[in-house]
C-alpha positions as CSV (number, residue, x, y, z in Angstrom):
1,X,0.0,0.0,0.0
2,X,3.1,2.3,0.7
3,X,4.7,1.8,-2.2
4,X,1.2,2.2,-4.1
5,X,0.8,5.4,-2.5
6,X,4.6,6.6,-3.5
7,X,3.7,6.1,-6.9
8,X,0.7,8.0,-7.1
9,X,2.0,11.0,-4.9
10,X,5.1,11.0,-7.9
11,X,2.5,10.5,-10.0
12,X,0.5,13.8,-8.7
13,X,3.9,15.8,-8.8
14,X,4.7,14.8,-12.4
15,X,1.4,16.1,-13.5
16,X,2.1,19.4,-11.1
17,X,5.2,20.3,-12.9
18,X,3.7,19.3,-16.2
19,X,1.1,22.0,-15.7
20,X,3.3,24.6,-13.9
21,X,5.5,24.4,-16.9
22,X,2.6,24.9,-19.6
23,X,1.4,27.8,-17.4
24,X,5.3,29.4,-17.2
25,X,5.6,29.1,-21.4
26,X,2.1,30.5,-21.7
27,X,3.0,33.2,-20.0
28,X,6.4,34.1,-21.6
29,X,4.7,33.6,-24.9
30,X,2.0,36.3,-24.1
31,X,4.5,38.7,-22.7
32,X,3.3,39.0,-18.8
33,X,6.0,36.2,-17.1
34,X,7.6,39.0,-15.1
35,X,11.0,39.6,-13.2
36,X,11.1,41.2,-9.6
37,X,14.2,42.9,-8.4
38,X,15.4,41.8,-4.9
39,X,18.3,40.6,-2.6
40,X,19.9,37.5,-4.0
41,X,22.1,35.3,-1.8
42,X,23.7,33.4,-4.8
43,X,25.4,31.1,-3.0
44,X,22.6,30.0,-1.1
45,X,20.3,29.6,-4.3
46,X,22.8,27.2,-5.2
47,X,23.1,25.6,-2.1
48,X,19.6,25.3,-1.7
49,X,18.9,23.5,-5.0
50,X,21.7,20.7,-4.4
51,X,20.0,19.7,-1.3
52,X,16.4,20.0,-2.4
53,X,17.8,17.1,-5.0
54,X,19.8,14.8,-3.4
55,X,17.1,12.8,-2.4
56,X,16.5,12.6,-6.3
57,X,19.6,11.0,-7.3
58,X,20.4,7.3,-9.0
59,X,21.7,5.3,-6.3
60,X,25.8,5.3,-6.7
61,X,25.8,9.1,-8.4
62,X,27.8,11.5,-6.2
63,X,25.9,15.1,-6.4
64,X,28.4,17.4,-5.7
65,X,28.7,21.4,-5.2
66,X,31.6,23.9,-5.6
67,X,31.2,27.8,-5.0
68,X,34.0,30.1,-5.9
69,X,35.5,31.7,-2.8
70,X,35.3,35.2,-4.8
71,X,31.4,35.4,-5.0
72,X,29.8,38.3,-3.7
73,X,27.9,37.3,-0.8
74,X,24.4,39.8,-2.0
75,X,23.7,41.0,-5.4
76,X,20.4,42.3,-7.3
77,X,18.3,40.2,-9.6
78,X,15.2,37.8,-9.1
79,X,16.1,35.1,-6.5
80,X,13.4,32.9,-7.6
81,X,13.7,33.1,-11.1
82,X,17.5,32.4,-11.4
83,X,16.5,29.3,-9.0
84,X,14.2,28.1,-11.2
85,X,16.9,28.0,-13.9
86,X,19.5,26.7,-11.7
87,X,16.9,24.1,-11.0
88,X,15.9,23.6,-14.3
89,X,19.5,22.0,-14.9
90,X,20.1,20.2,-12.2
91,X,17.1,18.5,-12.5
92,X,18.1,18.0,-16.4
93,X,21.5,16.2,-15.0
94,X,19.5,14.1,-12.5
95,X,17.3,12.7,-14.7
96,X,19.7,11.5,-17.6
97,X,22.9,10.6,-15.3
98,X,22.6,6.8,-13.9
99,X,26.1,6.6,-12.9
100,X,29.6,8.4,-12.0
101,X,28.8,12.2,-10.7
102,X,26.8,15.4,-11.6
103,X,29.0,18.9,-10.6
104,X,27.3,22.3,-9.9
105,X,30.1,24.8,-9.9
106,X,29.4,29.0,-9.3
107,X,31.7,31.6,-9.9
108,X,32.2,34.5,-10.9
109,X,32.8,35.2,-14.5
110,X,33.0,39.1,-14.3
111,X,33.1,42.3,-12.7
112,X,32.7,45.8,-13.7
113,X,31.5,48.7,-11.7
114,X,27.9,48.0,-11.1
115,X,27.6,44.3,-12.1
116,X,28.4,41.4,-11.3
117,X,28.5,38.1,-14.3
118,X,27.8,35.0,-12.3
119,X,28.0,31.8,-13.7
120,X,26.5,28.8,-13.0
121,X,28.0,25.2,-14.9
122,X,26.1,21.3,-14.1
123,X,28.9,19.3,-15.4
124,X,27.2,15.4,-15.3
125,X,28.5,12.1,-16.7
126,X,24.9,11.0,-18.0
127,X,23.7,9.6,-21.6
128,X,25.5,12.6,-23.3
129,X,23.8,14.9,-26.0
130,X,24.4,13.9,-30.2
131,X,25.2,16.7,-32.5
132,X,21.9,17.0,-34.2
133,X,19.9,17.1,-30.5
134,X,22.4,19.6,-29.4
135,X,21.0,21.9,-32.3
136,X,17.3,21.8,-30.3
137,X,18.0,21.1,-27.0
138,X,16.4,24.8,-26.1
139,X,13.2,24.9,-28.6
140,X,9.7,24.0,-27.0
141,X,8.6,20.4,-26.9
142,X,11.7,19.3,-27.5
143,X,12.4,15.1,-25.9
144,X,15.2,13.7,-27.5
145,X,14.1,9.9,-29.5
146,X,15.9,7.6,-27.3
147,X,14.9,4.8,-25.4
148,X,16.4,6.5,-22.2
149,X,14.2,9.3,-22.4
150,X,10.8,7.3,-23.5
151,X,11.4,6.4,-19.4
152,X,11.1,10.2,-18.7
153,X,8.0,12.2,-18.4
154,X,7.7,16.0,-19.2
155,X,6.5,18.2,-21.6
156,X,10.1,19.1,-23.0
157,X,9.4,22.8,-21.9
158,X,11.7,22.8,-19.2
159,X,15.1,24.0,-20.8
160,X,13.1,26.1,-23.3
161,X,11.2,28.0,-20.3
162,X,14.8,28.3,-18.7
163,X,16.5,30.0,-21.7
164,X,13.5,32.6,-21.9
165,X,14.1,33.6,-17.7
166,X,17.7,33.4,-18.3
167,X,17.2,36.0,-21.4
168,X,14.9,37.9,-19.2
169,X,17.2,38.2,-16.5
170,X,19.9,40.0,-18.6
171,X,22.0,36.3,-18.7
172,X,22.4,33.0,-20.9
173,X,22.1,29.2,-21.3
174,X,23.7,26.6,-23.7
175,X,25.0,23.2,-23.7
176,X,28.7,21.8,-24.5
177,X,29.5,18.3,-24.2
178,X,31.8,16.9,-21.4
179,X,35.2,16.8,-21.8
180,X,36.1,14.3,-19.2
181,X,34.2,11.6,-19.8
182,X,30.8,11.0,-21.5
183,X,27.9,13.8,-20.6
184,X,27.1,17.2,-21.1
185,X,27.7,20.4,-19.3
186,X,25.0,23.2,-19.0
187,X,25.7,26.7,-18.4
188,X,24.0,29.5,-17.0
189,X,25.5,32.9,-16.5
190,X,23.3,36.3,-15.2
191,X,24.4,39.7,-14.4
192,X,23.4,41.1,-11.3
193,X,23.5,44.4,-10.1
194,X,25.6,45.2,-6.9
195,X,24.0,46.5,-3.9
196,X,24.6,50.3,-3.0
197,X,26.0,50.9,0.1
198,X,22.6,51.6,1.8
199,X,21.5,48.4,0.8
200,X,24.3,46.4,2.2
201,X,24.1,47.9,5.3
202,X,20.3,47.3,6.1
203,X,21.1,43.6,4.4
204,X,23.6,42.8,7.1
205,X,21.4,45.0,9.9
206,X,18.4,42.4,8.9
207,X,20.2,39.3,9.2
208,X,19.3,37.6,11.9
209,X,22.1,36.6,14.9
210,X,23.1,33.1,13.9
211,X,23.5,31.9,17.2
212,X,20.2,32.4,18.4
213,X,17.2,32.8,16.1
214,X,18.3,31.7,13.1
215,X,19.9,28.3,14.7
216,X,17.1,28.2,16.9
217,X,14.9,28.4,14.1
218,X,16.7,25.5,12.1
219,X,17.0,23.3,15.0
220,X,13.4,23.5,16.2
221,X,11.9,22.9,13.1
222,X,11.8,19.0,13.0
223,X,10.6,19.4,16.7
224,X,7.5,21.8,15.4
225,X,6.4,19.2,13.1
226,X,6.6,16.4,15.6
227,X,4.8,18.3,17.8
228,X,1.6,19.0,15.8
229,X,1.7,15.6,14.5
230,X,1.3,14.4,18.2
231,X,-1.0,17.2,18.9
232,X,-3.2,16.2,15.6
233,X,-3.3,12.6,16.8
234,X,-4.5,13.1,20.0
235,X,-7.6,14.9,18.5
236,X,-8.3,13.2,15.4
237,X,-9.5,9.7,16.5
238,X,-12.9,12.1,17.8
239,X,-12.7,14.5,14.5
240,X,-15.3,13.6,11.4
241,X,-13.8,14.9,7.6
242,X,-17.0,14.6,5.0
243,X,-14.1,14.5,1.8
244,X,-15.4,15.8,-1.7
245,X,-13.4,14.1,-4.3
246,X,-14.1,13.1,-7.5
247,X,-10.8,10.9,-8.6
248,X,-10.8,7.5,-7.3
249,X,-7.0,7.3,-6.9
250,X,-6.8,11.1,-5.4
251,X,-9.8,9.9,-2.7
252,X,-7.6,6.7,-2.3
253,X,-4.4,9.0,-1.7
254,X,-6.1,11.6,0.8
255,X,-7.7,8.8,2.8
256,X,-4.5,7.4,2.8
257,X,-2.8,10.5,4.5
258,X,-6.1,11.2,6.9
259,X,-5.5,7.6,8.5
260,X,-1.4,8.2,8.5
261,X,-2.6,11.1,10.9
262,X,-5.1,9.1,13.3
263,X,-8.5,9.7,11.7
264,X,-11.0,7.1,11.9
265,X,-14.2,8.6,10.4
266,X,-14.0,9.7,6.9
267,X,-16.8,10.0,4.3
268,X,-16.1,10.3,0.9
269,X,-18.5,11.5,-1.8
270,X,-17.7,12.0,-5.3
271,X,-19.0,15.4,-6.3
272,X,-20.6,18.7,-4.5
273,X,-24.2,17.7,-4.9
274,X,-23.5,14.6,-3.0
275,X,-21.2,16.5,-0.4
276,X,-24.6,18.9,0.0
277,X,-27.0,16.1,0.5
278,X,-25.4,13.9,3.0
279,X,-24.5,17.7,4.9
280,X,-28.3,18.2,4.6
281,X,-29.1,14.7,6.5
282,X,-26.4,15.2,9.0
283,X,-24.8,18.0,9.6
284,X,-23.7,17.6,13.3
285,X,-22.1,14.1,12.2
286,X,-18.8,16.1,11.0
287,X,-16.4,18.4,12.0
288,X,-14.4,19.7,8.7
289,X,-15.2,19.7,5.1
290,X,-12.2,19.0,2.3
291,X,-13.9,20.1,-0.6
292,X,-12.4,19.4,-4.5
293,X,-13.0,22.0,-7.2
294,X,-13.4,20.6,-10.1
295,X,-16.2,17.7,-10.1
296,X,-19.1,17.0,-11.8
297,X,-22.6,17.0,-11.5
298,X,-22.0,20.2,-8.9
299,X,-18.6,21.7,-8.8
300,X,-16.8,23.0,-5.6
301,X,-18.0,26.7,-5.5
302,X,-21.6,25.8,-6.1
303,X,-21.4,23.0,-3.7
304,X,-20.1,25.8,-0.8
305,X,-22.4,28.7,-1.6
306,X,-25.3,25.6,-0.5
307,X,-24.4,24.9,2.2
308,X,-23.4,28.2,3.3
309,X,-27.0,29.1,2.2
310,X,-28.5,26.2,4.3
311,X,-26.6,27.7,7.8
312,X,-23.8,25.3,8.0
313,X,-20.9,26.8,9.6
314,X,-18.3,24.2,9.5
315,X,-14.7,24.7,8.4
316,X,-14.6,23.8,4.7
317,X,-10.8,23.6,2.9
318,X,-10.5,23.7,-0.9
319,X,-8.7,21.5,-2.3
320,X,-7.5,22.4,-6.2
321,X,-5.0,21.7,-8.6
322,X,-5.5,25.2,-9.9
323,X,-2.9,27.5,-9.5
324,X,-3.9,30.7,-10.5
325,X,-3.6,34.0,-9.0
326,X,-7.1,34.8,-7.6
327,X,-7.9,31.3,-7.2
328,X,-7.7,31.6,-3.0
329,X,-9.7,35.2,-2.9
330,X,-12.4,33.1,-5.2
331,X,-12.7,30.2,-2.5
332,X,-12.6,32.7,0.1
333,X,-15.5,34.8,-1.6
334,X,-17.6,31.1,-2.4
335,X,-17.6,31.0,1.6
336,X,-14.6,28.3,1.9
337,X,-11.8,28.4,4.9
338,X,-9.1,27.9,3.7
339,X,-7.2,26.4,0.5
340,X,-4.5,23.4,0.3
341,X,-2.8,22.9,-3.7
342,X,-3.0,19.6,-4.8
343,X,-0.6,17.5,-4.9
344,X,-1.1,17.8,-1.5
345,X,1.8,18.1,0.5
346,X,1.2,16.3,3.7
347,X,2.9,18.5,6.4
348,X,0.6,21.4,4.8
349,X,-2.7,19.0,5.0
350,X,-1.3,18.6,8.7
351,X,-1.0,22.2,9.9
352,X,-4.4,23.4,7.7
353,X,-6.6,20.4,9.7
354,X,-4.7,21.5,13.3
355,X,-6.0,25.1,12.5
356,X,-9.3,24.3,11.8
357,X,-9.8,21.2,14.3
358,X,-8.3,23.4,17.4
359,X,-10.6,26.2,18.5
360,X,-8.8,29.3,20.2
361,X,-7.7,28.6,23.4
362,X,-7.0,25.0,22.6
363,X,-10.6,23.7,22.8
364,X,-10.8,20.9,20.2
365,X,-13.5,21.3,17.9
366,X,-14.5,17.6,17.6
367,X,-15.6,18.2,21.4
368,X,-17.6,20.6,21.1
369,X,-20.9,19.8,20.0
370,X,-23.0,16.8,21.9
371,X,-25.4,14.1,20.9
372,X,-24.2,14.1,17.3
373,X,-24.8,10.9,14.8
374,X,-22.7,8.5,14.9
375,X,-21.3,7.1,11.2
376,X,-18.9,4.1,10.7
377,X,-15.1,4.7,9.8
378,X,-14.4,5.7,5.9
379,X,-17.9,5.5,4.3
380,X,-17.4,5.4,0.1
C-alpha cells in the first residue's frame, strides 16, 4: 500500500510540474512572465537547490557542489527566477545521469563597476547529447528519440522556459559536451547588479544573529512538526472529515494521508451535490469539510455557496490543482476556509486540519458539539 501510494504522490507531482510548466511558457509567450528585483544570496540559491535534489539522485551518483571563494555574498536580480533555472539543470543532470557524478560549480565570470557576471555550470556524466539534438535542446517540446528518455516524463518545456528567464534576466544558457568523460555540461550565466551601500548595510542590519534565532529556528523545526503531528493525533481519533473528491486514486491517496494522521471517520463523496446532500441529513455528524473544485454534476464553489445558504458553519478547505492568482480570494468569496494545492503536500494537510480542528484557546473542535450521529469509519 506504501509503495502504491509513493507512486501515485510521484505521479500527482509529475502532473504538477507538467502543468506549472505549460502555465510558465504561456506566459512568456504572451509577454506578462515577469522579473522582480530583490536581494539574492547566490550562493545560497545554489546551495539550496543541491540539497532539495539529493534525495533525487540514482543510487551510486555522487551530487556534488563547488562555489568560488570570490562570490559576492548579496547582489540584485530575481532570487526565484535564477533558481528556477539553476533548478531547471540540475534537475536536467539528475534525470539523464545513472552513474559516475553530476557537478554544480558558481563563480564569478565578471566584474565591472555596477555588475556582477555569475555563472552557473552542471557538469554530469549522463547519456550525453548527439550533434543534431544539441541543435534543439532549447526549442519548445523538445524530448530527444531515445529509449532512455521514452522512461522520462515531461512536456520538454523545461530548458526552453529556462533559456527565456535566463534571457529575461539579462543572462544566458547553452549546452557543451563533457570533456572528461561522457555527458554534457550546461551553463547559465546572469548579471546582477551590486548593492549600494545603503542596501548592504540594512542587508547585514536584517540578518538575523546566527546563534540564536536563526539556529534556533533550524534546530526546532523538526521538533515543530513532531509536535503537531502528536497534537493532531490526540484529537483526530474524535474529528469527522466529510471529503469531496471526484478521482478514485486522489480519494484513495487523501484517505490514505487522513488515516497516516489518526482519523477514523472519513466520508467520501464523489462530487458537491453529493457532499450537499449527506450535509443536509447530518450535519452535526462532522467536524471539517475537504472540498475538491473541479467535479461533476456540482462543482466546488456551487457546492459551498449551498451549504453556506443552508446555515452550516463548518470549516470547509479547498482543495484544487488550480494554481492561479485569484484562485484563494475566489474560495474565500464562495464561503470556503481555507485552501490546500494539490498535490497535496502532507505536512501542509497537517498544519491546515490543526488550525481548523483546534478552536482558540486549545478547545478541540471535535468536542464541542454533543449528541451528534454517529457514522462508521471511511464510508465510500
Amino acid at each position: 500500500m506504501r509503495e502504491t501510494a509513493n507512486m501515485i504522490d510521484e505521479s500527482g507531482h509529475v502532473l504538477l510540474r507538467i502543468i506549472n510548466d505549460i502555465l510558465d511558457y504561456s506566459k512568456i509567450a504572451a509577454g506578462s512572465f515577469s522579473i522582480e528585483n530583490d536581494k539574492v544570496d547566490i550562493a545560497r540559491v545554489a546551495t539550496s537547490v543541491v540539497h532539495s535534489m539529493q534525495a533525487t539522485v540514482q543510487p551510486g551518483v555522487s551530487l556534488r557542489l563547488s562555489l568560488s571563494p570570490n562570490l559576492p555574498k548579496w547582489a540584485e536580480g530575481d532570487p526565484l527566477r535564477c533558481r528556477q533555472v539553476v533548478e531547471n539543470i540540475v534537475s536536467n543532470a539528475v534525470k539523464f545521469t545513472e552513474q559516475g557524478y553530476i557537478m554544480v560549480s558558481v563563480s564569478l565570470l565578471a566584474e565591472d563597476v555596477a555588475t556582477y557576471t555569475i555563472l552557473t555550470e552542471v557538469y554530469d556524466t549522463g547519456h550525453g547529447v548527439t550533434q543534431d539534438d544539441a541543435q534543439k535542446l532549447f526549442k519548445p517540446f523538445t524530448q530527444l528519440d531515445t529509449p532512455y528518455q521514452k522512461r522520462r516524463q515531461g512536456t520538454g518545456l523545461g530548458l526552453s522556459i529556462a533559456k527565456s528567464i535566463a534571457e529575461l534576466l539579462g543572462g544566458n544558457i547553452g549546452y557543451k559536451p563533457n570533456p572528461e568523460r561522457q555527458g554534457s555540461i550546461f551553463w547559465f550565466s546572469v548579471k546582477l547588479k551590486k548593492l549600494n551601500s545603503l542596501q548592504q548595510i540594512q542587508t547585514v542590519d536584517a540578518l538575523p544573529d546566527p546563534s540564536s534565532d536563526l539556529s534556533r529556528q533550524e534546530v526546532s523545526q523538526g521538533e515543530d512538526l513532531a509536535e503537531q503531528l502528536t497534537q493532531l493525533m490526540k484529537i483526530s481519533p474524535m474529528a469527522r472529515i466529510l471529503a469531496a473528491e471526484d478521482n478514485i486514486i486522489n480519494q484513495k491517496v487523501l484517505v490514505g494521508m487522513l488515516h497516516g494522521f489518526g482519523f477514523q471517520y472519513i466520508t467520501v463523496v464523489s462530487d458537491g451535490a453529493q457532499a450537499v446532500s449527506t450535509l443536509s441529513a447530518a450535519a452535526d455528524a462532522f467536524d471539517l469539510i475537504l472540498m475538491d473544485i473541479s467535479m461533476p454534476v456540482m462543482n466546488g464553489y456551487e457546492a459551498t455557496v449551498r451549504i453556506r445558504n443552508s446555515g452550516i458553519r463548518l470549516p470547509i478547505i479547498a482543495m484544487t490543482a488550480y494554481a492561479l492568482k485569484g484562485d484563494m480570494e475566489r474560495c474565500l468569496e464562495k464561503g470556503m476556509d481555507d485552501y490546500i494545492a494539490k498535490p497535496m503536500n502532507r505536512q501542509l494537510l497537517m498544519k491546515k486540519l490543526l488550525k481548523w480542528l483546534v478552536l482558540p484557546g486549545g478547545a478541540v473542535l471535535a468536542t464541542t458539539a454533543r449528541g451528534r450521529q454517529k457514522i462508521p469509519p471511511y464510508q465510500h
